[in-house]
Structures are given as C-alpha cells and as structure tokens.
C-alpha positions in Angstrom: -54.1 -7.3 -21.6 -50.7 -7.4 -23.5 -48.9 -3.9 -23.7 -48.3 -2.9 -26.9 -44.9 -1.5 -28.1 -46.1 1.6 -29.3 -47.2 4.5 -28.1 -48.2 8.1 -29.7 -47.1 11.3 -28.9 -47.9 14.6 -29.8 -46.3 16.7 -31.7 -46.1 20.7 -32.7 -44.6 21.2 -36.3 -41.8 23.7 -35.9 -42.7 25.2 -39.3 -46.6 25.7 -39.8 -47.4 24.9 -36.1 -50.1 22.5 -36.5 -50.5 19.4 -33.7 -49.7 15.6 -35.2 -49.6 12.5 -33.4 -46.2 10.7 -33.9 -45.7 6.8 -32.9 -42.6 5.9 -30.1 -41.6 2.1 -29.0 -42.2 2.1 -25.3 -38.8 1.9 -23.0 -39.7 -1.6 -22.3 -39.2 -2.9 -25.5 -36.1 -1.0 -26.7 -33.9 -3.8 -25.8 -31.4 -5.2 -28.3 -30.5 -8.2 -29.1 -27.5 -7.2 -30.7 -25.4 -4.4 -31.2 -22.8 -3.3 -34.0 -19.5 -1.4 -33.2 -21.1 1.5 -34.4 -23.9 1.3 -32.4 -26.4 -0.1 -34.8 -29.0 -2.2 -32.6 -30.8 -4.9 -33.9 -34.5 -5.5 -31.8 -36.6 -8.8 -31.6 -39.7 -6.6 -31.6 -40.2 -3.0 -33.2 -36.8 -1.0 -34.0 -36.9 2.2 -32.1 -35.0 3.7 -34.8 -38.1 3.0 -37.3 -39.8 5.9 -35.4 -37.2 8.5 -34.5 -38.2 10.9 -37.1 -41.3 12.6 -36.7 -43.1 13.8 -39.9 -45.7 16.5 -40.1 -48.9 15.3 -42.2 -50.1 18.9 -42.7 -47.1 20.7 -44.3 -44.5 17.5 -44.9 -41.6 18.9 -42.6 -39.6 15.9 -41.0 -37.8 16.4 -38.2 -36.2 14.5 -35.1 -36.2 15.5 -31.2 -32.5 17.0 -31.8 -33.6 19.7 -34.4 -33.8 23.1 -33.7 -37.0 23.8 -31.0 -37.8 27.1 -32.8 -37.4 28.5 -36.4 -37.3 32.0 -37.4 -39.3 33.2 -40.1 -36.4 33.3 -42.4 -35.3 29.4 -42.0 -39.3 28.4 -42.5 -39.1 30.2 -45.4 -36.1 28.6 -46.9 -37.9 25.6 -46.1 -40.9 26.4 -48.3 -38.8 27.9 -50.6 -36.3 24.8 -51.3 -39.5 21.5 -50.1 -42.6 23.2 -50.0 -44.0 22.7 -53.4 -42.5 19.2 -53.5 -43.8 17.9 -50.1 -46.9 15.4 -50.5 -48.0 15.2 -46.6 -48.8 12.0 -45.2 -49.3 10.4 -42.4 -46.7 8.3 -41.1 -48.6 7.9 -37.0 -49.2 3.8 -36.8 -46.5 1.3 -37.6 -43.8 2.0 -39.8 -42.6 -0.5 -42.0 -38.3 -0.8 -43.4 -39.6 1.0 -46.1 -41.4 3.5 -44.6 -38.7 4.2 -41.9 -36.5 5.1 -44.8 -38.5 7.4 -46.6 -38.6 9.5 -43.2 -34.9 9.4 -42.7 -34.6 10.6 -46.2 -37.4 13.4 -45.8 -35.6 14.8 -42.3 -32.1 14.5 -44.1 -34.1 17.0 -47.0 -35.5 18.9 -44.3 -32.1 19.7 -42.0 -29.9 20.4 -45.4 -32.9 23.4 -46.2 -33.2 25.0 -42.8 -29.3 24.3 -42.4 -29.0 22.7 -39.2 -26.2 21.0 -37.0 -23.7 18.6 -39.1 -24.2 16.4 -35.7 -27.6 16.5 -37.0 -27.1 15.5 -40.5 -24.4 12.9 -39.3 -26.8 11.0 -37.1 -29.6 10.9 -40.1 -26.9 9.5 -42.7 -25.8 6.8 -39.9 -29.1 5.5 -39.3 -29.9 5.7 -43.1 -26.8 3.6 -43.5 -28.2 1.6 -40.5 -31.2 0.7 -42.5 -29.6 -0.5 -45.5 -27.2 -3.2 -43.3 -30.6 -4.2 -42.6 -31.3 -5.3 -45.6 -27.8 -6.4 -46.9 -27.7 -3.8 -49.5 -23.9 -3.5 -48.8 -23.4 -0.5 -51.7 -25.9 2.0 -50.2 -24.5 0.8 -46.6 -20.5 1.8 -47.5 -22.2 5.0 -49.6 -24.4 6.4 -46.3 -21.4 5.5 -43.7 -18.6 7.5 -45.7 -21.2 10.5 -45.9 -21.4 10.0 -42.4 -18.4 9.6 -41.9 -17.8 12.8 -43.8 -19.9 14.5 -41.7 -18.7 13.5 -38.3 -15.1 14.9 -39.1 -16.9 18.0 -40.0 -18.6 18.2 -36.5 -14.5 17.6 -34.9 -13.3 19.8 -36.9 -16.0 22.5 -36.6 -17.7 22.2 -33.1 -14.3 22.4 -31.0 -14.6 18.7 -29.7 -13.3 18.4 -26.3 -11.5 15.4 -25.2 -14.5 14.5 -23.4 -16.2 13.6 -26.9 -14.3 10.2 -27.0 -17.6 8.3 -28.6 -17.3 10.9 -31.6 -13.5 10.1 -31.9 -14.2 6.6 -31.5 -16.9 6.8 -34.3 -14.9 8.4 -36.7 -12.2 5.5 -35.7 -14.7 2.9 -36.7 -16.2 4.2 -39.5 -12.9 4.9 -41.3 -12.1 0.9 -40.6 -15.4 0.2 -41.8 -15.1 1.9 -44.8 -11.8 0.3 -45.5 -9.5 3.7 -44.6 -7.2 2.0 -42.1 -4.7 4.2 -41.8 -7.2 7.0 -40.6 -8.9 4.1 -38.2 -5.5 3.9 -36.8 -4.9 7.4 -36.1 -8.0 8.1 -34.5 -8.0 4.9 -32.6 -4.7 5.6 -31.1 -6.2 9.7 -30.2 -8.8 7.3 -27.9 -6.7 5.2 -26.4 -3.1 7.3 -25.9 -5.1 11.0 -25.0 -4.6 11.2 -21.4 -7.3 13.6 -21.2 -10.1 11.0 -22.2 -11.6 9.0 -19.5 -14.5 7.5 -20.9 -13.5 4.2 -20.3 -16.0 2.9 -22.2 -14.9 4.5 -25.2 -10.8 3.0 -24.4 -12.2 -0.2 -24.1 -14.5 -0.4 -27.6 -11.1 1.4 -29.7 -8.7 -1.1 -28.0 -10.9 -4.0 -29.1 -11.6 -2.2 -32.5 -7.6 -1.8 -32.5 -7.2 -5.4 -32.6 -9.7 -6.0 -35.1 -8.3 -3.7 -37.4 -4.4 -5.3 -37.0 -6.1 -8.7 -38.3 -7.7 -6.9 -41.3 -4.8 -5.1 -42.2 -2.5 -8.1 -41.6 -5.3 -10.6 -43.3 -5.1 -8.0 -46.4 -1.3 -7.6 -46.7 -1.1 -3.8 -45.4 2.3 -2.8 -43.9 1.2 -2.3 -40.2 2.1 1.4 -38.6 5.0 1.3 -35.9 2.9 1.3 -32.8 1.3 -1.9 -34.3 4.2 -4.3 -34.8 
C-alpha cells in the first residue's frame, strides 16, 4: 500500500482548549526540488509549508508550533476582544489547497498581531505569505509581503540582541534588501556576514559571498555606482 504524504496530528487550542486534528506532510516527502536564496522550497508532491499553520475549528484561533505554548487570561482576552466576533471556524484538517494555505497564513498573521507575539514570529508568517504569492507569479503582493518582512526581521536585530551567531538572520535581511531592490543595504549586511570575524556559520559566508556576486551584476547591469569594497 502506497504511504500517503499526510498525516494528522493533534492539536490543543492555546485559547479555548478544545482538541483539533491538524494535517503534516510526512519527513519523507519534504524534499525540495528547488530552493530560493531565501529559502523558499519548491516540492514535487505536497508543500510542507501549505500545513504549517494550525487552525482551531472550534474558536478560529490560528497558530503555528513557534507561538507562545501558554496564554494568560489577559492575551485570550485580547484575542476575543480584537478576532472573536469576526472568526467563522472551519475546518482546515485534510488537504489544503494554494488558496487555502493562504487564508491560514493570513488568519495566524491576525492572530500573532492580537495576542502580540514575537516579531520573529510575525517575520516568518509575512515570508511564507510572500512565499505563496512567488508561487503564483503575483510579483506585486510578493515585493509587498517581503519588504514587511523584511521590515520585520530588522526589528527582531535590532530588538532581540542578535548575536553574531545569528548569521542566517543577517544573511536574510542581506537578501531580502537585494530582493527588494535596496542594494546599498544588501551590501552592508552582506559584508556584516562575510568580514565579522565572529560569524562562523560557514554556511551562511558561503550563500552572502555568492549573493555578493549576484548583487555586483545587478547593480553593474542597472548602472549603480558600485561601493569601494566592490570595485
């Protein structure tokens, strides 16, 4: 008998507590075919990404594994306050399609902004929303999610106190900015990967070096003065 690519879980809703079901890919089939420079994977069978958020069909609350484990009475509340009313549950167990996939990315970005988590949090949400657009070619809403994720990411540097060892945040921010066509900020962040002699994620040197390179064609292929440590 074939093995199919999903699997259900189940699930406690943080906020009213009932028990859901919520589908997964299995391991086996999370392989990509291809991958972005900003980590965007592209899957011959189901996306994993499709089925990250999980969406309560009791009281509507979306969330992903990352969120907050527990919420106090006061941050349920806010929730209720700010979604409640506007919530229509449903149930999103079986297969997801694009479309569906999007409306849970959109619900868990609704649900993280009332309960006020983790800018990592809302970072990762607007990526993938972004994510699901290149899908589909819609170029506008793709440059639109990445700069509010972009936007977000710098928040998390800025806020979180990002050790050196965070070089795939610096490198993200690196390749976002080139992506969304600020190359002088690409460069700077870039050059924070590859010149820090506190970063040792070699992984991380290796993907802004060939970014780097990338980014001198596209400035040089658009007529921008390259920076010093470009020439």
């Amino acid at each position: 008998m074939e093995l199919e690519p999903l699997y259900s879980i189940q699930i406690t809703c943080t906020v009213c507590e009932e028990t859901f079901k919520s589908s997964r890919v299995r391991p086996s089939f999370k392989r990509a075919i291809k991958t972005d420079s900003d980590f965007c994977g592209y899957y011959q069978n189901e996306n994993p990404d499709y089925y990250v958020v999980r969406v309560c069909p009791h009281c509507g609350f979306a969330s992903t594994e990352h969120f907050s484990q527990k919420l106090s009475d006061q941050k349920r509340t806010e929730f209720r306050k700010e979604l409640g009313g506007r919530m229509v549950p449903r149930d999103y167990s079986g297969k997801r399609s694009w479309e569906m996939a999007l409306e849970t990315y959109k619900l868990a970005l609704l649900c993280a902004q009332s309960i006020g988590e983790k800018d990592r949090i809302l970072a990762s949400l607007l990526h993938h929303i972004a994510w699901l657009y290149r899908y589909k070619e819609n170029r506008e809403q793709e440059q639109r999610f990445l700069k509010f994720s972009l936007e977000s990411y710098i928040r998390v540097y800025e806020l979180e106190g990002v050790s050196a060892s965070d070089a795939k945040l610096m490198y993200l921010i690196g390749e976002l900015n080139r992506m969304t066509g600020n190359f002088s900020e690409a460069v700077r962040w870039f050059s924070r990967v590859i010149n820090d002699q506190k970063i040792t994620d070699a992984a991380m040197i290796r993907a802004s070096r060939e970014q780097w390179s990338v980014l001198r064609e596209q400035m040089l292929q658009a007529k921008h003065e390259l920076p010093e440590e470009m020439k």
